[in-house]
C-alpha positions as CSV (number, residue, x, y, z in Angstrom):
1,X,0.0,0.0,0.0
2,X,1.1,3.2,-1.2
3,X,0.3,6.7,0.7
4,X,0.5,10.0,-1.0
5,X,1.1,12.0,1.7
6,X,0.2,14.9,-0.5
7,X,-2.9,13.9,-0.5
8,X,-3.1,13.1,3.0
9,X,-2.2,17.0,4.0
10,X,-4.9,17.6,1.6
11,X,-7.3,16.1,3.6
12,X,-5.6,17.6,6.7
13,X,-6.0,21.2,5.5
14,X,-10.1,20.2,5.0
15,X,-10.4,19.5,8.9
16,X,-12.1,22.1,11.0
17,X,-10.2,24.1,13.7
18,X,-11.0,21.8,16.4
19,X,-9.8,18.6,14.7
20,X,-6.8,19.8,13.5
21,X,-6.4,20.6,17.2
22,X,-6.8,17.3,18.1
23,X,-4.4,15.7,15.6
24,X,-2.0,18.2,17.1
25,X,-2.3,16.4,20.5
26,X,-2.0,13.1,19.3
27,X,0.8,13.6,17.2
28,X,2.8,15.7,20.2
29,X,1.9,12.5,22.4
30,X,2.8,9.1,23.1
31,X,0.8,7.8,20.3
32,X,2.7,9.1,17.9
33,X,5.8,7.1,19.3
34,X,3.5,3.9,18.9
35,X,2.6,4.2,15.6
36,X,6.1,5.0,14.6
37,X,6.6,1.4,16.0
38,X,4.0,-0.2,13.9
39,X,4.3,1.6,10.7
40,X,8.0,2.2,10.6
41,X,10.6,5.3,11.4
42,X,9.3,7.1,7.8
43,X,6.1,6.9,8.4
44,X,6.2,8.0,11.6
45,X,8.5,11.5,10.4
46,X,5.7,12.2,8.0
47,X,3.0,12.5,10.7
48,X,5.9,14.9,12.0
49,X,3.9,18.0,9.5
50,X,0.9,17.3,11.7
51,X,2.5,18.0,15.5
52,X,3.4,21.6,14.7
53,X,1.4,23.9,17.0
54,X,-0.9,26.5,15.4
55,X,-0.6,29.6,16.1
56,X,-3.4,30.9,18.7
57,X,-5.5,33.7,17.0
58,X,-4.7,36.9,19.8
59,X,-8.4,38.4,21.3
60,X,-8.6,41.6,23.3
61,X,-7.7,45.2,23.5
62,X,-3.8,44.1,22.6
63,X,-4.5,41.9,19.6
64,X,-3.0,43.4,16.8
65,X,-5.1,44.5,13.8
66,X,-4.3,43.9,10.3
């Protein structure tokens, strides 16, 4: 089985807010460890692009507006 990870990011960038949340706290946890285990050391470095945190949106009087 082939994966196009290409595509996969694909789908990542369709997710709402909230689920790309959660795949953040997967992939920054244990479990990312483990499947690195049962899929292999490359797989595992492509789920790498999915543990970056996002950056929090600022709210309030010192947000800056653009």
């Amino acid at each position: 089985m082939e994966i196009d990870f290409n595509d996969v990011y694909a789908n990542y960038e369709k997710l709402t807010d909230d689920e790309k949340e959660l795949i953040r706290a997967v992939m920054n946890g244990p479990a990312r460890e483990i499947i690195g285990k049962v899929f292999g050391t490359k797989f595992e470095s492509y789920l790498g692009m999915f543990s970056q945190p996002s950056a929090k949106k600022k709210k309030g009087l010192a947000s800056k507006i653009v």
